[in-house]
N, C-alpha and C positions, 0 to 999 in steps of 0.2 A: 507775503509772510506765511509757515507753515505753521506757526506756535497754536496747539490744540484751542477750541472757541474757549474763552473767558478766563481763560490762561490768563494772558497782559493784564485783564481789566483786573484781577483779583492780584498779582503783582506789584500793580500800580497802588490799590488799596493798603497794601502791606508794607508798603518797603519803598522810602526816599532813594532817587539817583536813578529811577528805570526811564533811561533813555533810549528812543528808537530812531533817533536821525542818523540818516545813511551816513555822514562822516563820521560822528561815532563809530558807527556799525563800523565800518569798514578801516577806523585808526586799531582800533579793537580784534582784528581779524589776525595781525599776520604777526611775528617777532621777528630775531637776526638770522634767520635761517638762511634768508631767501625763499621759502616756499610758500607758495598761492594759494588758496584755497578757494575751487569755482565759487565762486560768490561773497557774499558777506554773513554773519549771523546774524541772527532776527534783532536781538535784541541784549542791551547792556546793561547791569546791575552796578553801580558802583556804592558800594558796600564801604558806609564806616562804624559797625559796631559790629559785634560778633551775634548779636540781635539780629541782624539787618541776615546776615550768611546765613544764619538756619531758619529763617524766615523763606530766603529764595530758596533753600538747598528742598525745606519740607515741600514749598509748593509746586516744584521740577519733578520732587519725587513722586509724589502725586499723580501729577500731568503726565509723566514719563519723558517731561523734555530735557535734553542733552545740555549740561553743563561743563563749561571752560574754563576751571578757574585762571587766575591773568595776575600778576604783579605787574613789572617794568617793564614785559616784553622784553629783553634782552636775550631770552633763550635762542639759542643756536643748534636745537634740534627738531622744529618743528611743533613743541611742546604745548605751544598758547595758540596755533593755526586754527581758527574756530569757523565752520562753514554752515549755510543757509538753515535755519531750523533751528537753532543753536542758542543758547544763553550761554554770553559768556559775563561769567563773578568777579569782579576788578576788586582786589582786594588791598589795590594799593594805596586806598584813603585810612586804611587801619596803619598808623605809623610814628605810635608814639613809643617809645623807650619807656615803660612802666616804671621800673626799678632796675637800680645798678649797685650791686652791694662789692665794694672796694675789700669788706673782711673776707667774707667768703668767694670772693673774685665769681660774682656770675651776673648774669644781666637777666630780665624780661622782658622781651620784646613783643609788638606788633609784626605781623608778616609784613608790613610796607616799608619797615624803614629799609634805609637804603645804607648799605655794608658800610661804604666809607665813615656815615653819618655814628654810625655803633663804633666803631676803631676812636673817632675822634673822641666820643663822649668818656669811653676806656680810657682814653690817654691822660685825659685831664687828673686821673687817680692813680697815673703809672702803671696801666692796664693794655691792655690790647685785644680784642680781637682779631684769632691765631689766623683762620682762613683768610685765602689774601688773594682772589677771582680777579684778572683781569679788566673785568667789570667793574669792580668795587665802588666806582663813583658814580655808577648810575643802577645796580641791579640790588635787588630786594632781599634782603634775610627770606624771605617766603621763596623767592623763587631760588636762594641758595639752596633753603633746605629739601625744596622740587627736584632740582637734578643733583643733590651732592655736589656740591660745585667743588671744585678744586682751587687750584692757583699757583703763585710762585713759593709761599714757605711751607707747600705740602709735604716737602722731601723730609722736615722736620719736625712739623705739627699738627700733618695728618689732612683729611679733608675734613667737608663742613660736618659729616655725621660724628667725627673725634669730636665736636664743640658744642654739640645736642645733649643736654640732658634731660630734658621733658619738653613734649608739645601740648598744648590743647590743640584737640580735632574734631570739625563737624564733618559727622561722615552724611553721606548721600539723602537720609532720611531726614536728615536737621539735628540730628542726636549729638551732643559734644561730651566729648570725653578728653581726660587726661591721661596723658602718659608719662612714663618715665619719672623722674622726681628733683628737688631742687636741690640736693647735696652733691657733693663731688662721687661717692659712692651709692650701691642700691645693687640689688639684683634679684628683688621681691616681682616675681612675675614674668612670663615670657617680655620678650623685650621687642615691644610695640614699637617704641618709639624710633628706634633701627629698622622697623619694616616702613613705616611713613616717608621714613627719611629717604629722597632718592625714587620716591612712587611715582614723581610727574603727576601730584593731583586725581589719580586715577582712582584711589583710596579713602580719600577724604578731604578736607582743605583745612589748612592748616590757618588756625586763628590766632597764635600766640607760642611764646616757644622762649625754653631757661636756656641760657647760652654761656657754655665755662669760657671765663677771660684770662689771660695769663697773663704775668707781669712781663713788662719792657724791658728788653735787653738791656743792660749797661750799657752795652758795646757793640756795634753791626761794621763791622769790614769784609770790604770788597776786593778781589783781585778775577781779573778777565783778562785772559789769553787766546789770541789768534792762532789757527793752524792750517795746514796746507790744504785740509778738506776735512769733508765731517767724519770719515772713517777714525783719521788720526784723534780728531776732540772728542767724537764717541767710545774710543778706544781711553783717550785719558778719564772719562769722566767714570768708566766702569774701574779704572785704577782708585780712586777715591772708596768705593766701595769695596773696591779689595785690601784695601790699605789700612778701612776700618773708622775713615774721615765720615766724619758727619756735618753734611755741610747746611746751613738755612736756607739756602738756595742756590741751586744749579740748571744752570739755564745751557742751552745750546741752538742756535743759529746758525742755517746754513749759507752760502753765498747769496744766494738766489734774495732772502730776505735781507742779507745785507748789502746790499744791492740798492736795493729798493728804500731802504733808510738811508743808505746816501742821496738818492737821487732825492727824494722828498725833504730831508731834513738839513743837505749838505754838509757830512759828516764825510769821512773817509775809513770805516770799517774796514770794506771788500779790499781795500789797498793793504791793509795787513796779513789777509790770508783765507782763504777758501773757508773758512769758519772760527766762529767765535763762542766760548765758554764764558759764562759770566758764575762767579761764587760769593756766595757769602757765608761769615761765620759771625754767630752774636753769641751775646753771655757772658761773662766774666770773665772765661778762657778764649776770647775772640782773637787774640793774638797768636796765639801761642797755635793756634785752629787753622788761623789763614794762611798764617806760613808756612806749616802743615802741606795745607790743600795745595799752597803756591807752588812748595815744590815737588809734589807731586804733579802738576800742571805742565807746571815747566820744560817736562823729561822732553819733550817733540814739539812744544811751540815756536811759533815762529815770532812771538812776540808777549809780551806781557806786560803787565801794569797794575799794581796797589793800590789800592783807593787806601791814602791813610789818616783821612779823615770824614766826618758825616759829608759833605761838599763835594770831596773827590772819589768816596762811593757812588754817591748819587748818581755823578756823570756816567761812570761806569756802567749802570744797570740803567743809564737811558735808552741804550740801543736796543735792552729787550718791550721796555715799557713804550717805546714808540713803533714794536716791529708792527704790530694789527692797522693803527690810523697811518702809517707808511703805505699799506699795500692797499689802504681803500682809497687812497690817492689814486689809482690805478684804473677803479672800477668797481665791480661787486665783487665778494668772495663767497666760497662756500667751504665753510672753514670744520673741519676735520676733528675729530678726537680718540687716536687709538691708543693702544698701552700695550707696552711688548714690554718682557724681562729685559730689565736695564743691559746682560751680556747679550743683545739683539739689538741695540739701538740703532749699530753703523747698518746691520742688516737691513731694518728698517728705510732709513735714510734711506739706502741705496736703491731700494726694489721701489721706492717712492718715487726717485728723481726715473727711474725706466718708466712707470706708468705716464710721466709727464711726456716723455717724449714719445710713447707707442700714442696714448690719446690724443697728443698733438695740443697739450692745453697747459698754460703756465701755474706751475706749483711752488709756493714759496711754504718753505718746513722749519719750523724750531721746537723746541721741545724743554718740557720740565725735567733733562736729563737724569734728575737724582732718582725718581720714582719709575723711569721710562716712556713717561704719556709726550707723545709725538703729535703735535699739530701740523700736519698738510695744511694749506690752504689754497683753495684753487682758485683763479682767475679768471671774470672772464666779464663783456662787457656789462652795461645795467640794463638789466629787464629781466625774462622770465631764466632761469635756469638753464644752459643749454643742455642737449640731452650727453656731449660727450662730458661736461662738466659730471655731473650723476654718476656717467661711468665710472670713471674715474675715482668717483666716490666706493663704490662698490666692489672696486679695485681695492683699494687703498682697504677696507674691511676685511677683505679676501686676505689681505696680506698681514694682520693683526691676526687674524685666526692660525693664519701656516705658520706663523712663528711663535704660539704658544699665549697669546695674547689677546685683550678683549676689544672689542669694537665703539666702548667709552668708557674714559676713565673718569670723567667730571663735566660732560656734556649733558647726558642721558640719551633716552631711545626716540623718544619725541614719536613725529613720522618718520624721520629719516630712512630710522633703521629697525622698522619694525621685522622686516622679514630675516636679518641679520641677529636679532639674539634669539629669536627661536634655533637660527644656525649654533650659535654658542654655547646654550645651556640644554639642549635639547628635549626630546618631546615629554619626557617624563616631568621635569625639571618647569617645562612652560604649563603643562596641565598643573601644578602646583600654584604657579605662578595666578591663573583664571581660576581656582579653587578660590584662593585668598580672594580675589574681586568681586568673585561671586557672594563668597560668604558675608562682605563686607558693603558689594555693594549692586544688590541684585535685580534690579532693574538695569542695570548697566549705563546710570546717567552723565557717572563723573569720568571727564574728558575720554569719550569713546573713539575707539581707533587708536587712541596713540598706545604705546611703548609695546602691550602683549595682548 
């Protein structure tokens, strides 16, 4: 152990949950990255009151030992990777839904609860929680509002920072502040709670947070059509936006991933056509929207289908909802997040499936076609990373930036991709970026290494 003399033992005095067994340590180390971290960190805080977090936050700041804070671990940037030396803040025993006001449609939450668990409680009051993360059944409001998390009815309702309207935050010193405010409007003060959002923890940790809920659609329909390859449904999906369709969700899938959900799920996707578009439209004009979208769709499919009711939607949008646990049938992944102008998408695609075959490593690609955020996801067996998987990765950045595009639209920068957004935003823009951490948080304790 590295942690400064009487560090632990003062720790332990302050604050229930500080565990040091190496299983801990070491379940506490890694997320969905894939990436390793030589060793394990020292030591685990599992935090349930917001007492408990400036309690650890003051006596790290103190000490000058490195802090991690941690929800569900489901990050896929490296984000929560916590190495030897290290406190990492589990903040995912904070998880209770405080208040949920049905008038004013908003919620207050703990950072632990977990996405689906919010959506449900919404429902009960003809509510929703609008973000809708892939994740949703196991990853955390805290660790949404850590990376921005995106999802499938972003094309429509924005990601998780659109659903922020104030956080409580203790920054690195123990100090808690609030931002932002609990009405639908505000614009009294620089807007903190949009710089938090999206920080990876590096800023402060987030203890609590007002969340605007929206009502329930009336109405959600679905129509998904096959095409001969992803050019042609890339090509139809940038027609919906020329058209001036506003869909809830646009989904696109290339062979390679439908492939891979027949093979796991015994479906027959890939038999209808080199790629598939999945759409939806909700609202009271759902109708009159889908059939819109349909035939716009329609112009170069090679196949199509309605979903014309809640049952025959579903089936629909199961080929995208089972594309992730289809490909880790497989193996490990190392799963991808660029964003390129939606008239770039086929471009995209295309310069993706050449990296798969110059690297010689299997890529399976779909994407939130409405917004243009493209998932590669690369292959390859289980253990450490291999180094041309990485490549590949690095590739695949190179090729978000030539086309005008960024290097994540709802992952974050974790470790992944740290030396890739100083590529993006450059050096003026990244000095900006270590101004704000410095000012914020100068000892430099809250998750060091990761994002800038």
């Amino acid at each position: 152990m590295t942690l400064p003399e009487g560090f632990l033992a003062e720790l332990t005095a302050a604050v229930p949950g500080v565990s040091t067994g190496a299983a801990d340590r070491a379940a506490a180390a890694v997320d969905r990255s894939g990436i390793v971290a030589e060793g394990i960190p020292d030591v685990v805080v599992h935090a349930t009151s917001v007492g408990e977090v400036r309690s650890t936050l003051r006596l790290a700041f103190e000490h000058g030992v490195p802090v991690v804070p941690r929800g569900a671990g489901t990050g896929l940037a490296g984000g929560a990777v916590a190495a030897p030396g290290a406190l990492v803040l589990d903040v995912s025993g904070l998880d209770r839904i405080v208040s949920l006001d049905p008038v004013d449609q908003t919620a207050h939450v703990e950072p632990g609860v977990i996405t689906a668990h919010l959506d449900r409680a919404a429902g009960e009051h003809g509510l929703r929680y609008a973000p809708d993360p892939a994740s949703a059944a196991i990853s955390t409001i805290g660790g949404n509002i850590a990376t921005n998390a995106g999802g499938l009815r972003c094309v429509k309702y924005g990601v998780t920072r659109d659903s922020v309207l104030g956080l409580e935050v203790v920054l690195a010193d123990g100090t808690l502040i609030s931002t932002g405010r609990s009405t639908l409007k505000g614009v009294a003060g620089l807007d903190l709670t949009g710089l938090f959002v999206g920080s990876e923890g590096t800023l402060g940790v987030v203890v609590g947070a007002t969340l605007r809920l929206r009502p329930l659609p009336e109405r959600t329909l679905t129509v998904a059509a096959a095409y001969a390859g992803v050019e042609a449904a890339a090509r139809a999906c940038a027609a919906l936006a020329q058209d001036r369709r506003e869909p809830a969700m646009l989904e696109l899938l290339d062979q390679a991933t439908l492939q891979v959900v027949d093979d796991a799920q015994g479906t027959a996707y890939a038999a209808r056509g080199g790629a598939l578009v999945i759409a939806q439209a909700d609202g009271p004009a759902a109708e009159s929207e889908i059939e819109a979208i349909a035939e716009v769709l329609g112009k170069e499919a090679t196949w199509i289908e309605r979903g014309v009711d809640e049952e025959a939607s579903a089936r629909l949008v199961e080929a995208r909802r089972l594309a992730l646990p289809s490909i880790e049938t497989q193996g490990s992944v190392l799963i991808e997040d660029i964003c390129v102008p939606r008239s770039r998408l086929a471009e995209a695609f295309a310069r993706v499936e050449e990296v798969a075959r110059r690297r010689g490593v299997r890529i399976y690609s779909f994407a939130h076609a409405g917004d243009g955020n493209l998932h590669p996801l690369i292959g390859y067996p289980s253990g450490p990373v291999p180094a041309e998987v990485l490549a590949a990765g690095d590739d695949i950045f190179g090729i978000a930036l030539d086309l005008g595009g960024t290097v994540t639209a709802e992952h974050g920068i974790g470790l992944l991709k740290r030396s890739w957004l100083a590529r993006e935003v450059g050096p003026d823009a990244l000095g900006v970026h270590r101004a704000i951490k410095t000012a914020l948080d100068p000892r430099g304790i809250l998750n060091p290494g990761k994002a800038y």
